[in-house]
C-alpha positions in Angstrom: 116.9 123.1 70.1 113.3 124.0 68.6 112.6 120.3 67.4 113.4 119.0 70.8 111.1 121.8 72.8 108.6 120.9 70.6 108.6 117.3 70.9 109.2 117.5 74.4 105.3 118.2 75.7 104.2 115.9 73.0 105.9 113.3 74.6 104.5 113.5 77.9 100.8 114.1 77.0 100.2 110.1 76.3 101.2 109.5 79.4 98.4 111.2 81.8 95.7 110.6 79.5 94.5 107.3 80.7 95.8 107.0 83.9 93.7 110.2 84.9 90.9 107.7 83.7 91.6 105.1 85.6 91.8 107.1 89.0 88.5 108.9 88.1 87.1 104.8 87.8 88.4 104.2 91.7 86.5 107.4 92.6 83.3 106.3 90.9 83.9 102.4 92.3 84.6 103.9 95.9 81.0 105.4 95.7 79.5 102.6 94.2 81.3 100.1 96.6 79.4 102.5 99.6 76.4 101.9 97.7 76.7 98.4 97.7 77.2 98.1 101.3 75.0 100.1 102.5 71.6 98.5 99.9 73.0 94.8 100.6 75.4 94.3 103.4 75.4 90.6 103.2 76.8 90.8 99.6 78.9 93.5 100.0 80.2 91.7 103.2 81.2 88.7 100.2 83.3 91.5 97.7 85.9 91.6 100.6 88.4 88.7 98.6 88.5 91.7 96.1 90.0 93.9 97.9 92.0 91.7 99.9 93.5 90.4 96.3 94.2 93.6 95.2 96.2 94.6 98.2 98.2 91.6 98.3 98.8 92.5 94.1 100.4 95.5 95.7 101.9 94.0 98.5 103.9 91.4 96.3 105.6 94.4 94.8 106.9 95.9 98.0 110.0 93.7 98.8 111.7 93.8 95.4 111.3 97.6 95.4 112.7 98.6 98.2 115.3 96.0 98.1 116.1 97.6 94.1 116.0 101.2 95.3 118.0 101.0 98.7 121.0 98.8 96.5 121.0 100.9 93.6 121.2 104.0 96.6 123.7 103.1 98.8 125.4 100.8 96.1 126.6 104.1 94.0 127.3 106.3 97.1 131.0 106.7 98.1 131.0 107.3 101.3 129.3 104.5 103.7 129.0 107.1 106.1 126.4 109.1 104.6 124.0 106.4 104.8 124.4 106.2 108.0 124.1 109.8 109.1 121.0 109.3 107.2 119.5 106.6 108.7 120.7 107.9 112.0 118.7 111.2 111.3 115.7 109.6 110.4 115.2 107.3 113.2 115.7 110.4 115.4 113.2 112.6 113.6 110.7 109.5 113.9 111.2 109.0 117.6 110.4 112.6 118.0 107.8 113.0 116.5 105.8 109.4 117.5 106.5 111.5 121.2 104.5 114.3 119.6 101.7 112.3 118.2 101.2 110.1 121.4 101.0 113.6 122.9 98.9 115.2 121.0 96.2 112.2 121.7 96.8 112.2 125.0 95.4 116.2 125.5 92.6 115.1 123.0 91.1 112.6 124.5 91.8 113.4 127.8 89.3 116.6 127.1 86.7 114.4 124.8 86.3 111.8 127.3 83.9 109.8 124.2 84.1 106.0 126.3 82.4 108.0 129.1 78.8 106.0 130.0 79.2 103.0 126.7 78.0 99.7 128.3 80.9 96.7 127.7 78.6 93.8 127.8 80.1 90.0 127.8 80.0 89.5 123.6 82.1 92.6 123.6 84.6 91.0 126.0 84.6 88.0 123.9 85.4 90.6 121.0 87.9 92.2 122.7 90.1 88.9 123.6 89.4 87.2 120.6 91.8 90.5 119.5 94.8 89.3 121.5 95.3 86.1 119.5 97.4 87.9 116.9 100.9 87.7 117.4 101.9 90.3 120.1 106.1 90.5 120.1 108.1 92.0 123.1 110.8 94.3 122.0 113.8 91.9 121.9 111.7 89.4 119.7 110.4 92.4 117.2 114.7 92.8 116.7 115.6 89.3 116.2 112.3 88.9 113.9 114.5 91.5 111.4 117.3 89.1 111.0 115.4 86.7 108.2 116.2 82.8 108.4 117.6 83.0 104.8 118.8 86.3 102.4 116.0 84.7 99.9 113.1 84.5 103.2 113.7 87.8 103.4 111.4 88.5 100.2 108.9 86.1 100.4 108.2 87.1 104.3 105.7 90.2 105.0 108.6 92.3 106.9 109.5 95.4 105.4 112.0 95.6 107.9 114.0 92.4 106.6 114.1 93.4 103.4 115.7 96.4 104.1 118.3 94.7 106.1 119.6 92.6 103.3 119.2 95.7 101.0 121.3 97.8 103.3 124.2 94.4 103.1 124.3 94.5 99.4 124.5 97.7 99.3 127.5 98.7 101.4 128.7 95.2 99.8 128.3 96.8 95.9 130.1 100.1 97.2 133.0 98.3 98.7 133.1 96.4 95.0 133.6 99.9 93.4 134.0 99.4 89.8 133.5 95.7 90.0 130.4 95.8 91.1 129.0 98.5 88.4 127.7 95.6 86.2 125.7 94.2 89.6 123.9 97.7 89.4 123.2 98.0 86.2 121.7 94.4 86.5 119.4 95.5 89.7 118.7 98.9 87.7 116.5 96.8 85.0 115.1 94.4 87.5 114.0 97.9 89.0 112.2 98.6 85.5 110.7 95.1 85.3 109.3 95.9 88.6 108.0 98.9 88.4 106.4 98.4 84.9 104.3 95.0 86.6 103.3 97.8 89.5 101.7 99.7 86.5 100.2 97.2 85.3 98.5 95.9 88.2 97.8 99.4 89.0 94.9 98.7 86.7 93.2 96.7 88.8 92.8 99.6 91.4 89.0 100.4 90.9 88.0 96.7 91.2 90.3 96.3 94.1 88.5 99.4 95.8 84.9 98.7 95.2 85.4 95.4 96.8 87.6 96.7 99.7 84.8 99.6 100.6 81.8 97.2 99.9 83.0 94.8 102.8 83.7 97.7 104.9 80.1 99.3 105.0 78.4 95.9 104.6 80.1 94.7 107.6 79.9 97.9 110.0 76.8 100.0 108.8 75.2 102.4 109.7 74.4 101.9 113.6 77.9 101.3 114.8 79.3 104.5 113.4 76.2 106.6 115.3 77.2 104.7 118.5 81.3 105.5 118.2 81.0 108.8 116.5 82.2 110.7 118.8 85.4 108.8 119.1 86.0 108.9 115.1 85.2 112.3 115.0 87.8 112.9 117.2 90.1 110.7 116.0 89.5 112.1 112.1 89.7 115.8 113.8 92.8 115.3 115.7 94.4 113.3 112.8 93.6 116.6 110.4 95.1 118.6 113.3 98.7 116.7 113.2 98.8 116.5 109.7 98.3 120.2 108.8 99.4 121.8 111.4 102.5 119.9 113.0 103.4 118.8 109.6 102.4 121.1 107.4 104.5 123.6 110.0 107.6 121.6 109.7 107.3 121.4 105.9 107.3 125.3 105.7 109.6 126.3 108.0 112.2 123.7 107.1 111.6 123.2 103.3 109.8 126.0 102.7 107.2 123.8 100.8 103.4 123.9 101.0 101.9 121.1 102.2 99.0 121.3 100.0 101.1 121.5 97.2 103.0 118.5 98.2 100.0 116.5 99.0 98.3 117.2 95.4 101.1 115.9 93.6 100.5 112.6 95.9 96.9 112.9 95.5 96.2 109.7 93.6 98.0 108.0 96.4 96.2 108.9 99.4 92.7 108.1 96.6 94.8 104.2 96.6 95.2 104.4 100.9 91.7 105.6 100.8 90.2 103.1 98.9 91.7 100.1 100.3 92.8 101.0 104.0 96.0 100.5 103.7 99.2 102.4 103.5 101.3 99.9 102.3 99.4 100.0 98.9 100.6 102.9 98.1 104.7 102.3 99.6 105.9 101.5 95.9 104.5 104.5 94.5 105.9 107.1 97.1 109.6 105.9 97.0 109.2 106.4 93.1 107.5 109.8 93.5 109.8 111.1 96.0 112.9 109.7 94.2 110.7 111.8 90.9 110.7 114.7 93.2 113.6 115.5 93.4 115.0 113.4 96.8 118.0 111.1 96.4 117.9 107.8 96.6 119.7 106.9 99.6 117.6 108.9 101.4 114.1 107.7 99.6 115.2 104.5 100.1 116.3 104.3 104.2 113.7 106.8 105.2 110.5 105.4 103.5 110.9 101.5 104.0 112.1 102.6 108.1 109.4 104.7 108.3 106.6 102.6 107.5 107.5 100.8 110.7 109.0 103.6 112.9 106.6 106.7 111.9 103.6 105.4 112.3 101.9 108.9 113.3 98.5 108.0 112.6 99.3 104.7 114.2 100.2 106.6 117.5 97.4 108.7 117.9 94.6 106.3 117.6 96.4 104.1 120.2 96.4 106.8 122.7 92.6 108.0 122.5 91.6 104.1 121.6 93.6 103.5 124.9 91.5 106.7 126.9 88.1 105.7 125.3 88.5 101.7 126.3 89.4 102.9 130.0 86.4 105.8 130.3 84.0 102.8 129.0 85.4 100.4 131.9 84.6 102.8 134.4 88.0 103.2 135.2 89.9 106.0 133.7 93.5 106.4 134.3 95.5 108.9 135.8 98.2 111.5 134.0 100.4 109.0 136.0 98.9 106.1 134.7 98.5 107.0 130.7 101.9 107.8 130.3 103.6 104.8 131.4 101.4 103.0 129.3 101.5 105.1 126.0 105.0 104.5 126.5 104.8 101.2 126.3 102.5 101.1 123.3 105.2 103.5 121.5 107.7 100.7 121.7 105.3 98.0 121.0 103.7 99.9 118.0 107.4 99.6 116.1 106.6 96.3 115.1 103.0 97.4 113.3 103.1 97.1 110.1 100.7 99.5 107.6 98.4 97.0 106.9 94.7 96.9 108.0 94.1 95.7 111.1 97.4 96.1 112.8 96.9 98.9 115.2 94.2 96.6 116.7 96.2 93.7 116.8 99.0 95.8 117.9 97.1 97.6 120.7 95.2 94.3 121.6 98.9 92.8 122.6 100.1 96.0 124.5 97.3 96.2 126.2 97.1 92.5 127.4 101.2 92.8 128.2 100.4 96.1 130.4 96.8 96.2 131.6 95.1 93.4 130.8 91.8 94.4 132.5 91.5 96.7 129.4 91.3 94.2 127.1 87.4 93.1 127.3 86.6 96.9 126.3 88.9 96.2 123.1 85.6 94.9 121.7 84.1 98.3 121.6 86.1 99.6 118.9 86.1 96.3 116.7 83.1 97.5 114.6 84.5 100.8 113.8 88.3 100.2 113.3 88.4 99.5 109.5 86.7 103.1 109.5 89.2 104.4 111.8 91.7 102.3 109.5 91.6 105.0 107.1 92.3 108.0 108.9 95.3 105.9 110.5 97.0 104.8 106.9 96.1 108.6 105.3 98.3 110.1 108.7 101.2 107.1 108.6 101.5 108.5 104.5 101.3 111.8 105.3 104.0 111.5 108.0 106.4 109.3 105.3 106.0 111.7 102.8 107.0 114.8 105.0 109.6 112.8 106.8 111.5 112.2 103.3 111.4 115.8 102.4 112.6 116.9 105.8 115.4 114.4 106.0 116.5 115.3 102.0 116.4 118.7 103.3 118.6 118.1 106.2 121.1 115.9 104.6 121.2 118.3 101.6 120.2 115.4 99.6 117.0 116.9 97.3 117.4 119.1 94.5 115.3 122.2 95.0 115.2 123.6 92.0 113.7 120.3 90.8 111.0 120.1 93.9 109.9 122.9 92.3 109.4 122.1 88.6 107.8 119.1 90.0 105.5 120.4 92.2 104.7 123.3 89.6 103.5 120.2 87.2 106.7 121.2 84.5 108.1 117.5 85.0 104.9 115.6 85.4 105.3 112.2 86.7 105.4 108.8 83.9 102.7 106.7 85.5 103.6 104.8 82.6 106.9 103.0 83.8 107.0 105.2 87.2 110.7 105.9 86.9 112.8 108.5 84.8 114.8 106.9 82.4 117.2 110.3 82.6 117.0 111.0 86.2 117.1 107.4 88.2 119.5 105.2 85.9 123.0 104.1 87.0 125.2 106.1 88.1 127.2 106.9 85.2 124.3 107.9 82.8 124.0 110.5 85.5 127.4 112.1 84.8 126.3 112.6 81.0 123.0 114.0 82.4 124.3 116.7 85.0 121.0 119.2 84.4 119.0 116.7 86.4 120.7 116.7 89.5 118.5 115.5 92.7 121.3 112.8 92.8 124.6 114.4 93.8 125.7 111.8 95.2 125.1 109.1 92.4 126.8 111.7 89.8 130.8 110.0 89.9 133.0 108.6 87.3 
């Protein structure tokens, strides 16, 4: 018992040491890449292939993660009904509160009023249509775009959403196999390894990735468009801080009695990644292996984080409502209660489909807009130079809302292991940036009978 307390923190010490380096380099190549963009625009403007490489590097990682995670979940559950109360859950609770977000920019922008006396002159029209060329889907072509052409397409397309389809088949598929198809998941289990330990590695390439990604961004907006849009990212930051913190953080307390603070330290280095390069999908693989390391099972880290990057887009909802009030105050035609609402309605249908990538809120609100008021569009324009800014503030609050949601719905399905939350969060059980799994706490399911201290993973722990 001595030998093996003693060895115990010897063992995990290796594994902070450099990785607290290497997220100490993103926060110096952040700086520098501001630097850069603000001395020499044009070159800066040149880095942006970096950080467009280094998010696809991540991006490439997504599908075979949550397609390993959601099998090796649902695949060792015995009842197929618990996955779907899960699911049903969570697509409640995101409905819910997407209402509340689009609510909560409706009152703040109905009082800031920032559009109010902004000229739209003809290059911004031009600006604001050229936005409408992306790909705008109505609702019934967003649910056959889920169905992919092939089970294979499914992986090498950018949908979150068809991955998780064919994840969700082979799972139930594995726990109809029962026993038969133990040797299937102890297969997928490795490939989950391999996976995860490639993440790692590329992990490496996170303070290159992110002084190319902020370079661009400066170089290509400077100085003088922020002065002329402040007030709206001000007010977009402010209100974004407002949901977080206080709807969330509210909901965390009461329900899990966990800190928000606390939670959001322990995913610190992740909101630095979504900082850095705009984008909350960089940072999806790393939250279903946190959470699943926190203590949440993984049926519910794996139906609640892949759905949610598509259906809890908090951040996502907020900027399209005061985006939406700013573009009509600058038009010179402001809309009515009775005219917002039918049309943030419409936007929180259309915004399903968004994915967490840079960009898509634009492209996502340039299609709503030209499906429900198309006179809106030529102010669309206005908000071109500042939405990479506003980019980050909308991938921080989608994370922020993921991370929440996943202890919430663990908490409701009485699928997270408290007592574990708390070592966690506590920094006993430090997270393995190393291979960013637990070799005693996320293996197959019968390593977890011979390990029942873990827990976390009720449901995994059968003969």
């Amino acid at each position: 018992m001595t030998s093996a307390a003693d060895t115990a923190p010897a063992a995990r010490k290796p594994k902070r040491d450099r990785t607290h380096y290497l997220y100490i380099a993103v926060i110096i190549a952040v700086a520098a890449g501001i630097a850069v963009g603000l001395a020499a625009p044009d070159f800066a403007v040149g880095l942006k292939p970096i950080g467009t490489g280094f998010v696809a590097l991540i991006k490439m990682m997504i599908s075979p993660i949550i397609f390993c995670t959601i099998v090796l979940g649902i695949g060792s559950v015995r009842k197929a009904a618990k996955v779907g109360a899960v699911g049903g859950i969570a697509l409640g609770y995101f409905m819910v509160m997407s209402v509340v977000a689009l609510g909560i920019g409706l009152v703040v922008g109905n009082i800031l009023e920032p559009g109010t006396g902004l000229a739209v002159t003809d290059a911004v029209k031009e600006a604001g249509h050229a936005q409408v060329d992306a790909e705008a889907k109505d609702t019934t072509e967003f649910l056959l775009g889920i169905i992919p052409t092939t089970i294979v397409s499914a992986f090498t397309n950018e949908s979150v959403l068809q991955t998780l389809l064919i994840a969700l088949l082979a799972g139930f598929a594995l726990q109809g196999m029962g026993s038969a198809g133990q040797p299937i998941l102890r297969g997928i289990e490795h490939i989950q390894r391999l996976v995860f330990r490639i993440l790692a590695m590329v992990m490496w390439a996170a303070p290159i990735g992110a002084f190319g990604a902020i370079a661009a961004v400066t170089g290509s907006a400077g100085l003088d468009a922020l002065k002329s849009l402040a007030v709206l990212m001000l007010g977009f930051y402010v209100t974004c801080f407002l949901f977080v913190f206080i709807v969330l953080g509210i909901l965390l307390r009461v329900i899990s009695g966990l800190n928000i603070l606390t939670l959001f330290k322990y995913l610190g280095r992740e909101f630095l990644l979504i900082l850095s390069t705009s984008s909350s999908e960089s940072a999806l693989p790393r939250l279903i292996a946190k959470m699943e390391h926190l203590g949440v099972s993984k049926p519910v880290v794996g139906i609640t984080v892949p759905t949610g990057y598509s259906f809890n887009l908090d951040g996502t909802m907020i900027y399209m409502t005061m985006a939406s009030l700013f573009i009509a105050d600058a038009l010179g035609t402001p809309m009515s209660i009775g005219e917002q609402i039918p049309l943030l309605l419409f936007l929180l249908v259309a915004s399903k489909g968004a994915a967490g990538v840079t960009g898509a809120g634009l492209a996502t609100l340039a299609g709503g807009l030209q499906s429900h008021k198309p006179a809106m569009v030529d102010g669309i324009g206005l908000i071109v130079g500042i939405d990479r800014f506003m980019s980050e503030a909308r991938a921080l609050t989608n994370f922020a809302g993921n991370a929440v949601a996943t202890v919430l719905i663990g908490t409701w399905t009485k699928e997270i292991d408290k007592d574990r939350v708390n070592q966690v969060l506590a920094g006993q059980l430090p997270f393995d940036e190393k291979t960013l799994l637990d070799d005693a706490h996320g293996g197959p399911a019968e390593e977890h009978v011979e390990l029942p201290e873990q827990g976390g993973e009720k449901e995994l722990a059968k003969a």
